[in-house]
C-alpha positions, 0 to 999 in steps of 0.5 A: 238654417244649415244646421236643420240642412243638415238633418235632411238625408244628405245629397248622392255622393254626399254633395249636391252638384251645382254646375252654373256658372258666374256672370263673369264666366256667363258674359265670357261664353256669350261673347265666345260663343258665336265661333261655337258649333250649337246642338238644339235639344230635344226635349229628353237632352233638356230634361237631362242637362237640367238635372245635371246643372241643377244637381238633381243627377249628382254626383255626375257632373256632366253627359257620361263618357264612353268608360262610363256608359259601358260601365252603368251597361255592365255593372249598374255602376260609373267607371269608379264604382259609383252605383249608377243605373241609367246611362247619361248621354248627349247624342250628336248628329255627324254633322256636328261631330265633324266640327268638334275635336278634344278641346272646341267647345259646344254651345247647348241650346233650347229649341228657340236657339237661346244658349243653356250651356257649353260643352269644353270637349274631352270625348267623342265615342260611338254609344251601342244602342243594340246593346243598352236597348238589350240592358234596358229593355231585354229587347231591341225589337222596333215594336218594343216603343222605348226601344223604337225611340232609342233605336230612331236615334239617328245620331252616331256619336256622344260628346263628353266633357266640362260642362257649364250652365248659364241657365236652367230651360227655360218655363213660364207655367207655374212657376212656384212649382219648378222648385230645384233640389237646392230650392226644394231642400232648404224649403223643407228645412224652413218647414223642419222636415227630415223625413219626406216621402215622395209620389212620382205621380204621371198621371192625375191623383184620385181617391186611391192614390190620396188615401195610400199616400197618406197612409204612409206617411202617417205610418212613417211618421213622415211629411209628404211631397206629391212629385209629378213627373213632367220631363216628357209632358208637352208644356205647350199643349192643352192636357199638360195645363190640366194635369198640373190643375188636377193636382193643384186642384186635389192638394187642399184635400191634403194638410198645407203643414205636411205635404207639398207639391212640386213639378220633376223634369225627370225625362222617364226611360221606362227601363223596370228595375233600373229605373226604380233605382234612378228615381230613388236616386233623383228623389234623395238629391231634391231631399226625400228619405222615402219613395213610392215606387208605382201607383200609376194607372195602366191602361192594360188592367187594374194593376198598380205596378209598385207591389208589381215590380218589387215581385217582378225584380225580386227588389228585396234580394237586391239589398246591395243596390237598395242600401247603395241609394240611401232612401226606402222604397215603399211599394204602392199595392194592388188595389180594388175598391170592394162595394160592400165595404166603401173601401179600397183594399188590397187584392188579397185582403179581399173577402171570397165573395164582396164584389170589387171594383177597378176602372182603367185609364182607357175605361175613364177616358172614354166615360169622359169623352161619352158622357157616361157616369163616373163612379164616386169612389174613383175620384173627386169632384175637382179633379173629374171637371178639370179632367173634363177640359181635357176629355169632353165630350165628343160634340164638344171636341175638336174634329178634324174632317178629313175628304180624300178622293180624286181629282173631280170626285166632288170633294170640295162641293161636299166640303163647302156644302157641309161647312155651310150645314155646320155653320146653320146648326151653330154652337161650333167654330168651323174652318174650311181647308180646301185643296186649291185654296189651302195651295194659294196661300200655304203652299204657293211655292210647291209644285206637284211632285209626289213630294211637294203633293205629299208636304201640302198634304202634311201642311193641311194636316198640321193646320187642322190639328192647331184647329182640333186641338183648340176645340174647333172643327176643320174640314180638309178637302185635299186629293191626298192620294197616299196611305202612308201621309193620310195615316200620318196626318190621323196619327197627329190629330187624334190625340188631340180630338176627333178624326172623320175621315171621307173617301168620295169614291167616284169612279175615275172615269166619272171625274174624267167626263166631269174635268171641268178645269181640264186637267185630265185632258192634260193629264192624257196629252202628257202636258201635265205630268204625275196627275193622280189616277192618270199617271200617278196612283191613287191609293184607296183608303182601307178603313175610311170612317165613310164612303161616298160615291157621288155618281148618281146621289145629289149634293144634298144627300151627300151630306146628309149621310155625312151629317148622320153618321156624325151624329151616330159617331156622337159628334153632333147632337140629333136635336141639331140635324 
């Protein structure tokens, strides 16, 4: 077996590092480790500590000290001249860093607590993050979103130093995809591959990029490993299982004797040309000869950005730092499918006159959710129905219907009125989230602070996105009375299905003469205090989906306006009205 080992390309540095340590020195740090301060990760750290345990970041053997992050800033290298693009650092809250000195130890752990490392510390240093946002992205505008999440990061400080695993994060999905650089190169040698070319996929693989990949490596001569990019994936969330189905779902259209597929916890940067480096980097430790730089949807325009960014950063002038990573970069082309050919072609090998075609990411997406045709030269028929578990249809998604409106305003009526109408049409699962009902058994404990009023909030809005997410509806009949939390809680739900917000707008002095709980008389006589509309703000919606003022329509017609507009939006099919 090491002699065919030896024929893959070998390992950055010339070693594959392996940073786990024995069961005697595991039991050891567990014993130890209850004096340890602890740090939970976030899911960019868990990305990073298994790629140094595993050694899919060798030759580093550990988070980057302060020599060497200024290092990779300034010189794309480590302090020992090493070619290195991305810096490797663990951040650390203050509170934290003022239990550590050189010498005590750190524990690492997963979300749940349960312990994957231990840091011995050498270093503690304050990262530049105004600096690496300039390196990295050539900005450090807050619009700029990887700058925003770098710049978000609260932590003042990096910790530096000997680094042992006990365990790589833990994952309970597919797990004969989660193959680990040594794992993956001894199964190519129990393949007899030497020549392997990697697609670092982040997005499901339809036609073009089936037909592209394996023309190159027919060209080459190569076998093929289909990588897909999972480090900043939500493994709990719906549309990770379907991304990883859509690709099991398209490899027996590839041959079983030359390609395979694994899964990369790679936590992506999104830094251009340094990232091109640090993939290819990752890519020759699990054992590959060959990437495919791009190939990935933009959501923007047609463009496949391989091709893209060889132009961009000028790659062939950058021989040095192609020469210092070991492996080939092969750009994906810009691509088009031309209509009169049944065929996809380069943008410039396309005749003056054929008609040519293109879809984005956004365009498939919302053909998904509308019903619309899709085209038969975009993709398969396996990886569209996976796709559609993903994007239904609008009357098959979640929905979250959000009432907002003061105290009195008929918010509830219209709620339980139109649960009842919901539940009559049947085919849905819906839930009622009531403001009074939801402080019962939620929210027992809060007052009615701005702050405790805004966290019951955020609470319903949490709830109804679990609801939306499994396919349900949710309505939510809260006051709700502040922009910034009503945003916040459309901004958790819409990613996972619909969001139909309702302002009842009736008038205050309409609520007032209804007062049937006595609140606002209460509210005047300063026996109850912060009360909304009296002597707290109500801040009115800018762009609510519907508005309603129930001052002179009965409850009935209320909801039917809601019932329309909901069927006009495609949540509800008109046969059910």
């Amino acid at each position: 077996m090491s002699n065919i080992i030896d024929k893959l390309i070998t390992p950055y540095g010339g070693d594959l590092v392996n940073l786990h340590v024995d069961q005697k020195r595991a039991e050891a740090l567990c014993r130890e480790a209850i004096h340890f301060p602890s740090l939970d990760l976030n899911q960019r750290q868990l990305s990073d500590l298994e790629l140094l345990l595993n050694g899919g970041f060798s030759p580093l053997r550990g988070f980057m000290n302060q020599a060497d992050y200024n290092s990779v800033l300034n010189n794309m290298s480590l302090a020992d001249g090493t070619f290195w693009p991305i810096p490797i650092t663990l951040d650390i809250p203050d509170s934290v860093a003022q239990q550590l000195t050189p010498g005590s130890c750190l524990a690492l752990r997963d979300p749940e607590g349960f312990m994957l490392a231990v840091i011995t510390v050498e270093e503690l240093w304050q990262p530049d993050r105004r600096m690496e946002a300039h390196v990295l992205f050539s900005s450090d505008d807050p619009a700029h979103p990887a700058v925003a999440q770098l710049l978000q990061q609260k932590s003042q400080y990096a910790v530096t130093g000997h680094l042992e695993g006990l365990s790589l994060p833990l994952r309970h999905d597919f797990p004969t995809l989660h193959l680990t650089p040594e794992e993956l190169r001894k199964s190519f040698a129990q393949r007899g591959w030497h020549r392997i070319i990697a697609f670092q996929a982040h997005q499901p693989l339809h036609r073009l990029q089936h037909e592209i990949t394996l023309r190159y490596a027919m060209a080459r001569k190569a076998n093929l490993l289909i990588h897909p990019v999972i480090g900043n994936a939500k493994s709990d969330h719906p549309n990770y299982f379907t991304l990883i189905r859509c690709y099991q779902a398209i490899m027996p259209r590839f041959s079983s004797t030359t390609t395979a597929l694994s899964l990369l916890p790679l936590y992506p940067r999104g830094s251009g040309l340094r990232e091109v480096f640090w993939k290819a980097i990752v890519q020759r430790n699990y054992g590959c000869s060959h990437l495919i730089v791009g190939g990935e949807y933009k959501d923007n325009n047609d463009a496949r950005r391989g091709i893209d960014l060889f132009h961009e950063y000028n790659l062939p002038a950058n021989e040095a730092k192609r020469n210092a990573v070991g492996i080939e970069l092969i750009p994906f082309p810009r691509m088009v499918y031309v209509e009169e050919r049944a065929q996809y072609l380069p943008v410039e090998e396309v005749p003056e006159s054929a008609l040519s075609a293109s879809l984005t990411d956004i365009e498939l997406k919302r053909r998904m959710t509308e019903g619309l045709k899709i085209p038969e030269w975009l993709s398969y028929p396996e990886v569209l129905n996976e796709l559609r578990i993903a994007y239904p249809t609008r009357d098959k998604q979640g929905l979250t219907i959000f009432f907002t409106g003061l105290s009195g305003a008929g918010k509830s009526t219209l709620a339980k009125v139109l649960m009842t109408k919901l539940l009559e049409m049947g085919g849905r699962q819906v839930t009622l989230l009531d403001g009074d009902i939801m402080r019962k058994h939620l929210s027992s404990e809060l007052g009615f602070s701005r702050e405790h009023r805004d966290l019951n909030v955020r609470r319903i809005g949490y709830v109804a996105s679990e609801i939306t997410k499994n396919h349900g509806i949710a309505i939510c009949a809260p006051i709700a009375p502040y922009d910034a939390t009503r945003r916040d809680v459309r901004l958790m739900i819409e990613p996972l299905g619909g969001f139909f917000e309702v302002h009842v707008a009736t008038p205050l002095h309409v609520c007032e003469g209804r007062d049937r709980k006595g609140l606002y008389a209460k509210a005047r006589a300063g026996i109850v205090k912060e009360f909304t509309g009296i002597s707290d703000p109500y801040e009115t919606p800018e762009n609510p989906e519907l508005v309603i003022d129930t001052t002179n329509i009965n409850v009935e017609e209320a909801v039917h306006q809601i019932l329309l507009k909901l069927e006009r939006e495609g949540y509800l099919h008109s046969s059910r009205l």
